[in-house]
C-alpha positions in Angstrom: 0.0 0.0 0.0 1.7 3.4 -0.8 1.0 6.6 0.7 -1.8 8.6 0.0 -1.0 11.5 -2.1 -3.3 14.3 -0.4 -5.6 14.4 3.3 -7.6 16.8 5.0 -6.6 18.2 8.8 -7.9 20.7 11.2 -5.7 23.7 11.1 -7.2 25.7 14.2 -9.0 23.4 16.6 -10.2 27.1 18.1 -11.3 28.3 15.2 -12.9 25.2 13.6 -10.9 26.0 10.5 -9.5 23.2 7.9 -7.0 22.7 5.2 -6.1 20.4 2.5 -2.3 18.9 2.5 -0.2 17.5 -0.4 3.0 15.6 0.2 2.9 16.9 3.8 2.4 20.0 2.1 -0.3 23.0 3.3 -2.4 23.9 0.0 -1.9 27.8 -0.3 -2.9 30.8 -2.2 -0.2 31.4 -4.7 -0.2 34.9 -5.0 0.0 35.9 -1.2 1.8 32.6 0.0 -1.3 32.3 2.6 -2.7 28.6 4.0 -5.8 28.2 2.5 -8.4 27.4 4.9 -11.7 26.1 5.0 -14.7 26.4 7.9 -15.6 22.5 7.8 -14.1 19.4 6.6 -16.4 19.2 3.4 -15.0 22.0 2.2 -11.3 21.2 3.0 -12.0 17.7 1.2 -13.5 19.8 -2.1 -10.1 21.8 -1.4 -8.2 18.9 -2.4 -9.5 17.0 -4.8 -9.4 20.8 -6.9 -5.9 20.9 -5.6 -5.2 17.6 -6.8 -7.0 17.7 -10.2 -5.5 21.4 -11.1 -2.5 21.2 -9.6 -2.6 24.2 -7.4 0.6 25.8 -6.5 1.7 24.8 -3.1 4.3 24.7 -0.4 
């Protein structure tokens, strides 16, 4: 089994914010350089797979 190219996590635990990572990688804006977040997990996961299928810049 290899390792899964993408997942979701909860950034802020506060805040009830999440993200989408890639390679151990935060997904982020690429013209400020900024985490993208998302307010709920369904979101984040929607986050992904668009990261995923368009290649979104990243860190």
């Amino acid at each position: 089994m290899g390792r899964p190219a993408g997942w979701i996590d909860e950034y802020d635990v506060q805040r009830g914010t999440w993200t989408a990572l890639i390679d151990s990688s935060i997904v982020v804006d690429s013209a400020s350089g900024e985490p993208l977040l998302c307010p709920g997990p369904l979101e984040a996961l929607a986050l992904l797979r668009r990261a995923l299928g368009e290649s979104l810049t990243r860190w």
